[in-house]
Z-matrix of the N, CA and C atoms (Angstrom, degrees):
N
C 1 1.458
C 2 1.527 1 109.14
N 3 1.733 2 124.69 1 130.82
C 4 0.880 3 118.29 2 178.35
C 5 2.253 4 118.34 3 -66.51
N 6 1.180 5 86.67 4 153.39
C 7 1.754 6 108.71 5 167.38
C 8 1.150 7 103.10 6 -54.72
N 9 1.182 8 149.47 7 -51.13
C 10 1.331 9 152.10 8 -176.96
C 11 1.662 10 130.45 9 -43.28
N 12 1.192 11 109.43 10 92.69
C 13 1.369 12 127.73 11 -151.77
C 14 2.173 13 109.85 12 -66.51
N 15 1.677 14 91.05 13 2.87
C 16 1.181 15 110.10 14 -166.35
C 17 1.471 16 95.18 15 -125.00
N 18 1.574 17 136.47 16 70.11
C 19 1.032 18 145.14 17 -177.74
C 20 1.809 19 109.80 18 -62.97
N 21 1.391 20 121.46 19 112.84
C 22 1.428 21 93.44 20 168.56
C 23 1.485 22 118.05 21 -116.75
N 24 1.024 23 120.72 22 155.55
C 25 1.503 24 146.41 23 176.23
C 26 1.144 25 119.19 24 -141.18
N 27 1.613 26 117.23 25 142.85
C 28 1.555 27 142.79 26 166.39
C 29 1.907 28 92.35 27 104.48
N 30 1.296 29 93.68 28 -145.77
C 31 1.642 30 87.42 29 178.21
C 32 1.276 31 130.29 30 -85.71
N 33 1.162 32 113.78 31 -176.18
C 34 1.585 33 132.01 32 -152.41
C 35 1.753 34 95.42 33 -66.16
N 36 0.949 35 123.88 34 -65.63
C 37 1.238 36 156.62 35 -178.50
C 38 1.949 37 102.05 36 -40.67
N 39 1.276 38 118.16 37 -42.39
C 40 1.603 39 118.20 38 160.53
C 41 1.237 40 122.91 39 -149.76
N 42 1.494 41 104.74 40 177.44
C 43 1.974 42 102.63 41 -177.94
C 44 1.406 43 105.31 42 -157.40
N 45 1.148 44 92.01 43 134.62
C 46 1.707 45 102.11 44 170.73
C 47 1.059 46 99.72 45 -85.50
N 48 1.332 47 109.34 46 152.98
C 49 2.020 48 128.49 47 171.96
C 50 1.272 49 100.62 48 -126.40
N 51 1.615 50 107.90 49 170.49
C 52 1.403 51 102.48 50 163.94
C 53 1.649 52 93.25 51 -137.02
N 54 1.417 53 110.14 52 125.59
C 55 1.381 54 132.72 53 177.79
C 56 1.186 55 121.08 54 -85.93
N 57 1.266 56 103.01 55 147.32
C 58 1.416 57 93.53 56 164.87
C 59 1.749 58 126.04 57 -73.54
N 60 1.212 59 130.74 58 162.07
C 61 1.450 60 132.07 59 -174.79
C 62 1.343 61 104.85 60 -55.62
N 63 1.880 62 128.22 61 105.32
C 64 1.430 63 119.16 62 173.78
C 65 1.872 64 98.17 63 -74.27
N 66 1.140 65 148.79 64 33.36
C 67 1.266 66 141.46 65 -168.78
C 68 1.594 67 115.38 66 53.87
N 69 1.348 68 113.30 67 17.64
C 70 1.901 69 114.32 68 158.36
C 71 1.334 70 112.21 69 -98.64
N 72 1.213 71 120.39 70 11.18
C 73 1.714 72 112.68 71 172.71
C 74 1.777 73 109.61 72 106.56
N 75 1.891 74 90.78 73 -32.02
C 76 1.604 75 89.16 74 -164.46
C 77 1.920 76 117.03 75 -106.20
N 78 1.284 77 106.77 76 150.47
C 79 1.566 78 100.95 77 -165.02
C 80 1.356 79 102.27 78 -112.06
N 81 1.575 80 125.14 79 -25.25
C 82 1.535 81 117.39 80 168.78
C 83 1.632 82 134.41 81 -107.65
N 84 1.266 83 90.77 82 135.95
C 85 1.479 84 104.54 83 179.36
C 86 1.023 85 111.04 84 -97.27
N 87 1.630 86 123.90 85 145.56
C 88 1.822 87 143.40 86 178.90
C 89 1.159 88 85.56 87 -106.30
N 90 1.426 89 137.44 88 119.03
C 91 1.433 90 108.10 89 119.16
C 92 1.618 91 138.05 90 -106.96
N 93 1.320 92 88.99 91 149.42
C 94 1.762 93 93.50 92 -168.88
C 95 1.587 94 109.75 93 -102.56
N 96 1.524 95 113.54 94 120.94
C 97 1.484 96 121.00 95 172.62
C 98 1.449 97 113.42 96 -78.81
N 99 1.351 98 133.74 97 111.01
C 100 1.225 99 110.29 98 150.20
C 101 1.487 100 132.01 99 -136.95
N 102 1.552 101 113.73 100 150.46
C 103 1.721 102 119.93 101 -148.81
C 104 1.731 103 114.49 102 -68.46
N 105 1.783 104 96.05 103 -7.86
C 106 1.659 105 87.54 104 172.34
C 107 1.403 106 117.50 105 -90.13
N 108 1.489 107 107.91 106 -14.43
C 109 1.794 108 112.59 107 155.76
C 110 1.101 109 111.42 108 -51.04
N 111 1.348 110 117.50 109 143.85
C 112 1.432 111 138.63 110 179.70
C 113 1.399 112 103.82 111 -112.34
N 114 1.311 113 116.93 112 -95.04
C 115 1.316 114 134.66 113 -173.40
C 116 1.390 115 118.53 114 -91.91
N 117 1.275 116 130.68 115 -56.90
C 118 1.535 117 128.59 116 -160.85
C 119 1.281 118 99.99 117 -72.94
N 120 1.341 119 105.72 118 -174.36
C 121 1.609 120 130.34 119 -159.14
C 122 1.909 121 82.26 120 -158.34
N 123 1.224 122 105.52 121 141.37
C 124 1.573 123 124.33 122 137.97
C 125 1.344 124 119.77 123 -178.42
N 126 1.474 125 100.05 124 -162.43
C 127 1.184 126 103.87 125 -139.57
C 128 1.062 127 116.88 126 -153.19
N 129 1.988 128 139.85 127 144.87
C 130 0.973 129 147.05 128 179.96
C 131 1.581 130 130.84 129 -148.69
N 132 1.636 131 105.80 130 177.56
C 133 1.891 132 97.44 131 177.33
C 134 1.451 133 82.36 132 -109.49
N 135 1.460 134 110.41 133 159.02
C 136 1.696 135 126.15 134 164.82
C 137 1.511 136 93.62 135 -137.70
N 138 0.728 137 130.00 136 143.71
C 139 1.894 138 135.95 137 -155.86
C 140 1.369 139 111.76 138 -14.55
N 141 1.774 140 117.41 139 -68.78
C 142 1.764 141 98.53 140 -173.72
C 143 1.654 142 90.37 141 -131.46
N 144 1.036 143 115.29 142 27.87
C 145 1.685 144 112.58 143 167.26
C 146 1.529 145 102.89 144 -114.49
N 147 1.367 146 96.74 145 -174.43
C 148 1.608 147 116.06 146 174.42
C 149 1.860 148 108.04 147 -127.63
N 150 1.173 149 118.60 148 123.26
C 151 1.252 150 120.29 149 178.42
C 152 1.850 151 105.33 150 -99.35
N 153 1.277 152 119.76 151 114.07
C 154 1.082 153 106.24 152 164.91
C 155 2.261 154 108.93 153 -124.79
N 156 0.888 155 75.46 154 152.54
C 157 1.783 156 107.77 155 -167.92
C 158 1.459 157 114.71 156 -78.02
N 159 1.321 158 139.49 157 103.53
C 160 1.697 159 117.70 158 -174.94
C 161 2.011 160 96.01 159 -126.00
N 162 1.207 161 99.04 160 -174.53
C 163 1.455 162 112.40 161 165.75
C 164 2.123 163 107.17 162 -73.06
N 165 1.540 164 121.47 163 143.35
C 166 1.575 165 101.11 164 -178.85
C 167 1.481 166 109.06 165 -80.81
N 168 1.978 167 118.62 166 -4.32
C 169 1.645 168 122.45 167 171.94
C 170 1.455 169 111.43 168 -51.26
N 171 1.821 170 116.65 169 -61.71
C 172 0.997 171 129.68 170 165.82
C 173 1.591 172 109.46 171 19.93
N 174 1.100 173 115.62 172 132.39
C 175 1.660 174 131.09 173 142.73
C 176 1.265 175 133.01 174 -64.58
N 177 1.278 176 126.47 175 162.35
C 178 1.375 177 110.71 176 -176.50
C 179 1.951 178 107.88 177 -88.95
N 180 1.524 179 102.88 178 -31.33
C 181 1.400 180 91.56 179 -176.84
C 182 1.622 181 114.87 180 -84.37
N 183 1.915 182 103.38 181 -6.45
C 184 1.645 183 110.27 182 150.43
C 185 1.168 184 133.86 183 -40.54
N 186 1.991 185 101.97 184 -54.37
C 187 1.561 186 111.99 185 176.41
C 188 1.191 187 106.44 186 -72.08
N 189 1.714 188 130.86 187 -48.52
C 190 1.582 189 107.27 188 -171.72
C 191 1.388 190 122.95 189 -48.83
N 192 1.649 191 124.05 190 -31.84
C 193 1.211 192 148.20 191 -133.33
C 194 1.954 193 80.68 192 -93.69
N 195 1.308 194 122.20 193 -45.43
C 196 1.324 195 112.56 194 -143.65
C 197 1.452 196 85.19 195 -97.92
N 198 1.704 197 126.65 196 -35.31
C 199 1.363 198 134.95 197 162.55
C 200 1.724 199 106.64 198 -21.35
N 201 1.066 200 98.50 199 -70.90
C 202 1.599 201 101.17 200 -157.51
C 203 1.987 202 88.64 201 -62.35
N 204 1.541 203 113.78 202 -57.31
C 205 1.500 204 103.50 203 -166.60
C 206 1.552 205 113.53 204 -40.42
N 207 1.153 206 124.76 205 -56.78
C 208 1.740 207 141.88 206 167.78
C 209 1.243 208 92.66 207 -34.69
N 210 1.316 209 133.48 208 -77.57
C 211 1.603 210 118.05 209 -146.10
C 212 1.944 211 100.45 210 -84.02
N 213 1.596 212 117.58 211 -2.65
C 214 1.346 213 103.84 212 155.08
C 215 1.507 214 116.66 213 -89.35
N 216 1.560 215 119.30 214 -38.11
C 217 1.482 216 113.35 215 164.57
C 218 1.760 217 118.67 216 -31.03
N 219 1.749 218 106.15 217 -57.67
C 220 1.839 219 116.01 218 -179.36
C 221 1.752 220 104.66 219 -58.29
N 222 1.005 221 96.14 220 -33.71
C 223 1.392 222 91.74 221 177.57
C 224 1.392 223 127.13 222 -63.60
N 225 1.381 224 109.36 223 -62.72
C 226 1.429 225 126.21 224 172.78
C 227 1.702 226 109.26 225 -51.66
N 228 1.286 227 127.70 226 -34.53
C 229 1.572 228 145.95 227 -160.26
C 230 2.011 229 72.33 228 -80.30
N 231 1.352 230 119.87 229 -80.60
C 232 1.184 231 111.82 230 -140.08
C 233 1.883 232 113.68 231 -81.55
N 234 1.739 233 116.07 232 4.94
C 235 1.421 234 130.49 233 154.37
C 236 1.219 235 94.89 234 -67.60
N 237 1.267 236 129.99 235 -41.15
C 238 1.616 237 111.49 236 -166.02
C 239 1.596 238 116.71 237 -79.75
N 240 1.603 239 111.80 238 3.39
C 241 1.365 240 99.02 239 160.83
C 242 1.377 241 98.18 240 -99.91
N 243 1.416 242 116.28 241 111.66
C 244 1.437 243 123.52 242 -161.18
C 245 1.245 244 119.39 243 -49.86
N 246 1.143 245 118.86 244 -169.22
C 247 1.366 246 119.24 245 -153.53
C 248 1.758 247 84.76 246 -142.29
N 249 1.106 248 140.96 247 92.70
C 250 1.378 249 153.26 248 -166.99
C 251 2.276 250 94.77 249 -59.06
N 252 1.228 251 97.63 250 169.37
C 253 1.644 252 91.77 251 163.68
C 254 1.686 253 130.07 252 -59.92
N 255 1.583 254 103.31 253 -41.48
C 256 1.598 255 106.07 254 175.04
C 257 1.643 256 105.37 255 -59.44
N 258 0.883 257 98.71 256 -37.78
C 259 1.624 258 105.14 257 -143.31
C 260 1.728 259 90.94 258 -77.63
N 261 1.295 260 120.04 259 -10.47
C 262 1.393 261 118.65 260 169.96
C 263 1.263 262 116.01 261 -102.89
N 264 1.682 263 121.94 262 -17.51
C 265 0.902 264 109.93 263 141.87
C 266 1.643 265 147.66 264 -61.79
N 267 1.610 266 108.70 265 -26.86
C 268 1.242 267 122.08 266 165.25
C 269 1.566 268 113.37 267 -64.90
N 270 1.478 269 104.71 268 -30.18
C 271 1.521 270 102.67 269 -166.22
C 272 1.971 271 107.62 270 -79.10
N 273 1.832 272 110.17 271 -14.04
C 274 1.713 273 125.00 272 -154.67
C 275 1.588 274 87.36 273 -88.89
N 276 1.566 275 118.02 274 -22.59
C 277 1.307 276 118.37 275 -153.36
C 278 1.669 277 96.35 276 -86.11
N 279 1.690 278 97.13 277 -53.16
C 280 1.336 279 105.13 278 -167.09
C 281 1.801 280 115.19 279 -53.61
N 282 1.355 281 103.30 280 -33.39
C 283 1.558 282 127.83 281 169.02
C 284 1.842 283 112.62 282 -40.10
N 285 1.810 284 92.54 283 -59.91
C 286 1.257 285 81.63 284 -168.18
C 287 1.745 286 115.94 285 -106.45
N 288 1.261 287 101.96 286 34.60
C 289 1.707 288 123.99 287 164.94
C 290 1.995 289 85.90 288 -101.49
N 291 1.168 290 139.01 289 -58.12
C 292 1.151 291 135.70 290 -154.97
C 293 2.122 292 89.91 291 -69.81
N 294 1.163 293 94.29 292 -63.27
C 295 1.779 294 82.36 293 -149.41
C 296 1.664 295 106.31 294 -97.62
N 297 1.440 296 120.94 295 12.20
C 298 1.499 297 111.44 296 -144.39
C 299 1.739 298 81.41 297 -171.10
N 300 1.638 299 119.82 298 50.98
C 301 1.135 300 126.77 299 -165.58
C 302 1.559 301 107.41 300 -30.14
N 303 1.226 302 106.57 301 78.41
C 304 1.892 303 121.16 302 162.12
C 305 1.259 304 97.51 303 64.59
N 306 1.417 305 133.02 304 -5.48
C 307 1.784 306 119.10 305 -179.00
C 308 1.675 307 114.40 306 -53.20
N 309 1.472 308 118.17 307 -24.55
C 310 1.180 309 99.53 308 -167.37
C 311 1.381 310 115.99 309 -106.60
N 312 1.458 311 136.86 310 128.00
C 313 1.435 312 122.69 311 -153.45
C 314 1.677 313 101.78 312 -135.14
N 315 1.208 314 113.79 313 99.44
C 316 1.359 315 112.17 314 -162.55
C 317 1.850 316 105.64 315 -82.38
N 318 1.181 317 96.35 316 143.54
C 319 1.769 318 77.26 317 173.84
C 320 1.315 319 135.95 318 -85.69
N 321 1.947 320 92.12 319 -30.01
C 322 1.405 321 112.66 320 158.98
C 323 1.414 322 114.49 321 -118.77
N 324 1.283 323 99.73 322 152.27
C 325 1.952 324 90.83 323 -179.54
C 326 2.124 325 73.81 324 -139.22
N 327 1.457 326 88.94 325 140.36
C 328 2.042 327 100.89 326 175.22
C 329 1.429 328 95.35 327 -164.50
N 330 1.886 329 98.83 328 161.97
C 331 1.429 330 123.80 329 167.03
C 332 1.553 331 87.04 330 -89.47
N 333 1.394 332 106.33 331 156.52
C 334 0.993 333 137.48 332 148.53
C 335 1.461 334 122.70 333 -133.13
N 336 1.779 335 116.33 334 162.85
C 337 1.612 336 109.22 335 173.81
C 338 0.858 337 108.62 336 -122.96
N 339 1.817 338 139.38 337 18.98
C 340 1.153 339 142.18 338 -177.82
C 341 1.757 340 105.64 339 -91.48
N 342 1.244 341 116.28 340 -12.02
C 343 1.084 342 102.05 341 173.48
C 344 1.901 343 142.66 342 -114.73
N 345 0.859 344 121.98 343 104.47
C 346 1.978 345 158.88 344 -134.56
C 347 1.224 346 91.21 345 -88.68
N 348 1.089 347 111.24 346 -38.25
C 349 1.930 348 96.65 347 -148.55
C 350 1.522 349 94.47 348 -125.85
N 351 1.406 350 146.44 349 2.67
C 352 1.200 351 135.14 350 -170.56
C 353 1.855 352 103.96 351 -155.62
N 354 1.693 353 127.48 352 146.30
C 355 1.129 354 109.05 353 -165.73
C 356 1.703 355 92.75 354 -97.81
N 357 1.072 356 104.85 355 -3.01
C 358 2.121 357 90.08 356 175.80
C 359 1.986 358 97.86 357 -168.97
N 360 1.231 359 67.90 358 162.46
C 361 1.587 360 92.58 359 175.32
C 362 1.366 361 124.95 360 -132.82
N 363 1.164 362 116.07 361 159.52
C 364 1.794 363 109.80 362 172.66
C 365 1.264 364 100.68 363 -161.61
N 366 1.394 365 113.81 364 131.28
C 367 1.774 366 126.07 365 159.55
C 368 1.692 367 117.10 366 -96.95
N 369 0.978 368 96.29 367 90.65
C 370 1.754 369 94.98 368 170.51
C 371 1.232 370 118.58 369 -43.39
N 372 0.932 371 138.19 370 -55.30
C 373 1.622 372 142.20 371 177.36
C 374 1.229 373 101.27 372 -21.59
N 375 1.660 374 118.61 373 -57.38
C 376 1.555 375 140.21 374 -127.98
C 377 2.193 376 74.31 375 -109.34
N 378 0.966 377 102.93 376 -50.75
C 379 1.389 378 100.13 377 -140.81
C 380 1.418 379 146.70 378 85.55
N 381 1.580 380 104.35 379 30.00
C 382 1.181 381 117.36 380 -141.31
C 383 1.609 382 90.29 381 -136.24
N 384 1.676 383 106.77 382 137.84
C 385 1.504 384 130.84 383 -151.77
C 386 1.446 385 91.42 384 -119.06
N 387 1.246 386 125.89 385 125.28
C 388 1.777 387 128.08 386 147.37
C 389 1.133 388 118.76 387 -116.28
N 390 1.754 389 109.29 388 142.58
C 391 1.739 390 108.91 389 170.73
C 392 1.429 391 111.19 390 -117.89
N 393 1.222 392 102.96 391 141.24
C 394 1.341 393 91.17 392 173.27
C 395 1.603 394 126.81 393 -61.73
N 396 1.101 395 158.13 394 169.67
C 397 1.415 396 161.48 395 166.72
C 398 1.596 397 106.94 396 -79.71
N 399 1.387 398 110.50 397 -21.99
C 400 1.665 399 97.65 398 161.75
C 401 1.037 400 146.10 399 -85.01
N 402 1.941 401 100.47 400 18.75
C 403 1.274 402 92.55 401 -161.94
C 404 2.212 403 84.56 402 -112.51
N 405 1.404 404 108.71 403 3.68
C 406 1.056 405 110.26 404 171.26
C 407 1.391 406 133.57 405 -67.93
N 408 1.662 407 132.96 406 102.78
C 409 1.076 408 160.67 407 -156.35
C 410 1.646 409 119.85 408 82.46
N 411 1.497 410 104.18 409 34.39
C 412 0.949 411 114.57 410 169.20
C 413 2.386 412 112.83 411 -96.32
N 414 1.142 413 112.25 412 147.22
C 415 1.265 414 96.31 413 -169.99
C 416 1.737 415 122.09 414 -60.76
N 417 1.557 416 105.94 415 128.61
C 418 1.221 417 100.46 416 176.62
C 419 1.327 418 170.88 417 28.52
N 420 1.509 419 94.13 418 -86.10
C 421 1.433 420 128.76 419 146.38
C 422 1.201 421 130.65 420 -45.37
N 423 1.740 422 110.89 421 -37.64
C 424 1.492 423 106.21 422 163.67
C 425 1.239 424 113.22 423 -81.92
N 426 1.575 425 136.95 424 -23.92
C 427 1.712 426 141.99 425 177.32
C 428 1.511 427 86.00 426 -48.96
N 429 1.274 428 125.11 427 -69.52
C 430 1.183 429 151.63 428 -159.20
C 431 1.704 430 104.78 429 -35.66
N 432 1.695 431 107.69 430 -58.87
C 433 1.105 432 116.12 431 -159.25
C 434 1.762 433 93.32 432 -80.32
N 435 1.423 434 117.89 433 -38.81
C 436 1.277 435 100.24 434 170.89
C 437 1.881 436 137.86 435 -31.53
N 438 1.940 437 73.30 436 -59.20
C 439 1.593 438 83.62 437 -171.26
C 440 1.997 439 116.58 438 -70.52
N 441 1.111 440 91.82 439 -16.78
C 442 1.345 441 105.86 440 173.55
C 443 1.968 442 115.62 441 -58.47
N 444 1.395 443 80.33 442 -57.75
C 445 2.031 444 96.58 443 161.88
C 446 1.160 445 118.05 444 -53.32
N 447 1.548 446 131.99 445 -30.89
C 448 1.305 447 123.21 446 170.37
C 449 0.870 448 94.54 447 -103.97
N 450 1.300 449 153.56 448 -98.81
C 451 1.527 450 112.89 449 -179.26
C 452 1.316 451 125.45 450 62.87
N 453 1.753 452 105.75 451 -100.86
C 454 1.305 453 161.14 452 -122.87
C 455 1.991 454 88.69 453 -99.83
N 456 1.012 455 96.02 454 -47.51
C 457 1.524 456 118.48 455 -175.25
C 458 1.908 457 111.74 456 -65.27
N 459 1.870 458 98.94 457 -49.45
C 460 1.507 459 96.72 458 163.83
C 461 1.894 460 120.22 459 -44.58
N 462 1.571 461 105.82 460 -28.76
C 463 1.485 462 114.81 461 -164.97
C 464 1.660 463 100.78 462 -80.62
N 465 1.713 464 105.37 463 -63.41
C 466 1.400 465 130.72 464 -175.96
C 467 1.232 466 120.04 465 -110.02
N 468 1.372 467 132.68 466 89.99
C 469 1.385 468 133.02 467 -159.25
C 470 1.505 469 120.84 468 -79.28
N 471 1.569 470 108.74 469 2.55
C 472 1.674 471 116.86 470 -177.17
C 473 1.809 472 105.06 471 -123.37
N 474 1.248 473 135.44 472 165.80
C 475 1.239 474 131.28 473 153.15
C 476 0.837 475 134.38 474 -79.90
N 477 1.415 476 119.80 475 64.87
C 478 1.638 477 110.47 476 -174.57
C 479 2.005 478 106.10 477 -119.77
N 480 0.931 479 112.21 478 -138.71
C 481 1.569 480 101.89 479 -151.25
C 482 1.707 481 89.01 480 -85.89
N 483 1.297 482 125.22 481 -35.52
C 484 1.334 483 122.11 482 -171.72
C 485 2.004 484 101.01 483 -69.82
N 486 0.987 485 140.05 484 -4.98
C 487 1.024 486 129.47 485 178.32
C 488 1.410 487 96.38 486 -113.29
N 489 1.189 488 158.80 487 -28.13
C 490 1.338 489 154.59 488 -157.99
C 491 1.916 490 91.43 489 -92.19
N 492 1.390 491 109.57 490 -40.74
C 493 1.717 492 107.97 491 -178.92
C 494 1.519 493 97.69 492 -54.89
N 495 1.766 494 124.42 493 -59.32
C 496 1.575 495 112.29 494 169.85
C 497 0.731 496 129.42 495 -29.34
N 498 1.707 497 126.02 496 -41.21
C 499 1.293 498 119.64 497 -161.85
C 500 1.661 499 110.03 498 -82.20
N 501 1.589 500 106.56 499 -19.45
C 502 1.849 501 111.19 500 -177.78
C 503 1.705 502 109.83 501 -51.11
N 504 1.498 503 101.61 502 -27.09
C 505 1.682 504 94.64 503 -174.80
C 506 1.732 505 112.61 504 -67.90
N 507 1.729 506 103.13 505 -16.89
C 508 1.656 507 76.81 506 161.64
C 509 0.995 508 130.79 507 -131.99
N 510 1.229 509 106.58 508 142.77
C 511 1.642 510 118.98 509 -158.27
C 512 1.440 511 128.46 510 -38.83
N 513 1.030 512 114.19 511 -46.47
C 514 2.023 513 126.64 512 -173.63
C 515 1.281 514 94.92 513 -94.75
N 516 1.331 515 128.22 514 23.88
C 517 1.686 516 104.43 515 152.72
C 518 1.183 517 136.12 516 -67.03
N 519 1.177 518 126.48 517 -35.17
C 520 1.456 519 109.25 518 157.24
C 521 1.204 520 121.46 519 -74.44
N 522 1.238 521 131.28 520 -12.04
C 523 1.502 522 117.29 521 160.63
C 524 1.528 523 124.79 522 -73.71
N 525 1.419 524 95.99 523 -40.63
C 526 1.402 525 96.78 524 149.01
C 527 1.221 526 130.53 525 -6.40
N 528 1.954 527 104.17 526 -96.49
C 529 1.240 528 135.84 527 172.76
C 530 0.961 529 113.64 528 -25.60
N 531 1.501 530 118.75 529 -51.47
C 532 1.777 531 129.22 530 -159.99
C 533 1.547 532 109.32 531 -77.42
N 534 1.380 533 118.17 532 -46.34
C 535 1.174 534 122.82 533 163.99
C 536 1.799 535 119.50 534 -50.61
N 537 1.263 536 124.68 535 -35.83
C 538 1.533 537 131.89 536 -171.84
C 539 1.634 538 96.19 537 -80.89
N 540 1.504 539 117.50 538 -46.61
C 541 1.468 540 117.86 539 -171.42
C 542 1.785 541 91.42 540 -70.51
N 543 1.558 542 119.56 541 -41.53
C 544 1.616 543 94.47 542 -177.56
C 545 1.308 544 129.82 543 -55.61
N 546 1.963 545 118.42 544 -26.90
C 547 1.014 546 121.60 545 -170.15
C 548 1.437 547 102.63 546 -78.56
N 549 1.140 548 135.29 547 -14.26
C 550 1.980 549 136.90 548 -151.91
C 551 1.486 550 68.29 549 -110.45
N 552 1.320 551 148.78 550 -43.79
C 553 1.272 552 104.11 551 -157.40
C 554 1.931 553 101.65 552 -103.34
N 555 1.089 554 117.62 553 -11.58
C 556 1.152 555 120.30 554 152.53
C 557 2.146 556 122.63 555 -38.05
N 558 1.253 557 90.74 556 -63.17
C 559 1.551 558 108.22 557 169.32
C 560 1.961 559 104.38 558 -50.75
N 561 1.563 560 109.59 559 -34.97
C 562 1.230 561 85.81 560 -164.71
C 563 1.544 562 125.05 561 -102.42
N 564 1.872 563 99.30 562 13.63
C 565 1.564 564 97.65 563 169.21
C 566 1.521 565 117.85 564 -90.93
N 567 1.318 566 107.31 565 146.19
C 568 1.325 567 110.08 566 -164.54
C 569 1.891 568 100.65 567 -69.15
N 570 1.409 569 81.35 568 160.67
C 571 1.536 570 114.42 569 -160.13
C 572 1.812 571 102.56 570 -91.57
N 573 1.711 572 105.99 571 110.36
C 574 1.622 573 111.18 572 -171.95
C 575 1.508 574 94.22 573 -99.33
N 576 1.410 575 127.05 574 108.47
C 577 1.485 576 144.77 575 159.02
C 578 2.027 577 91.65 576 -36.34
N 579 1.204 578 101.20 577 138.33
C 580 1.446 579 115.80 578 155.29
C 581 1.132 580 125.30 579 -60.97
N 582 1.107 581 124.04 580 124.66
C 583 1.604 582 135.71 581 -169.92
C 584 1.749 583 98.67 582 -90.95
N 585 1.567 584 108.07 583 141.71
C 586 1.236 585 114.41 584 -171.55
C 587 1.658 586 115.19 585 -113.59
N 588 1.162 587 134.79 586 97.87
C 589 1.434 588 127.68 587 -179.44
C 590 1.571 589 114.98 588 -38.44
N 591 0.952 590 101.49 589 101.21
C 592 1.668 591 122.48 590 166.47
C 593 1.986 592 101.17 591 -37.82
């Protein structure tokens, strides 16, 4: 079986894949080439797939490349219809039945905006989960990987090797990670005012 994370089948013209879970529920992608596309790329849900759209010139490591951007664009598009407090609680539960076979049972799971400097918190004692509000309309997968980290914390309340092994059960943690360290270091280059033509 090929390496190619972009499996195609049926005709020339499109291919189903099977993805991994971007955290919208859905694991397959269509994509459809077609030759009156020029330039754009987009993208959509059709019940439990993802349809995304390219030029039929396209490359193949073009389409994987724009694959993954699209299904983080849908992602990020559909965090931003927020995610209310229950509904993150429904989402902390489903998490830790998926990666953390149901051990972790938060009592409260909430946004908060008091917190600046860290994307979550958790007090075991309390049982009690916080997110920060910045991490809202950010894609998925990273909400995901957050709540997964606290989580992880209801079980193992320090970072040491027994809590980092929890965290292997889910998958996009280091992408995760990489994405949260891009935004902190994003925040931390200094800020060049627009220059105005005299």
């Amino acid at each position: 079986m090929s390496a190619d994370p972009l499996q195609r089948t049926g005709r020339a013209p499109r291919s189903t894949t099977s993805q991994p879970n971007h955290g919208s529920g859905t694991g397959a992608v269509e994509v459809r080439r077609s030759a009156r596309r020029r330039r754009t790329v987009s993208a959509y849900r059709e019940g439990d797939r993802t349809v995304v759209l390219i030029p039929a010139r396209m490359s193949e490591s073009e389409e994987q490349r724009w694959v993954t951007v699209m299904l983080d664009k849908l992602a990020a598009q559909e965090s931003r219809r927020m995610l209310g407090d229950r509904e993150l609680a429904e989402r902390a539960e489903r998490l830790s039945a998926q990666y953390l076979d149901g051990r972790a049972c938060p009592a409260t799971v909430r946004w908060v905006t008091n917190q600046n400097t860290r994307w979550g918190s958790c007090t075991p004692a309390e049982g009690s989960i916080r997110l920060s509000h910045r991490l809202q309309g950010m894609p998925e997968y990273v909400i995901d990987y957050v709540l997964v980290h606290e989580l992880a914390h209801l079980l193992v309340p320090g970072h040491g090797p027994r809590f980092w092994e929890l965290l292997k059960a889910y998958p996009r943690t280091e992408r995760a990670r990489g994405y949260l360290e891009g935004v902190v270091a994003a925040d931390r280059l200094p800020h060049v005012p627009a220059t105005r033509d005299a």
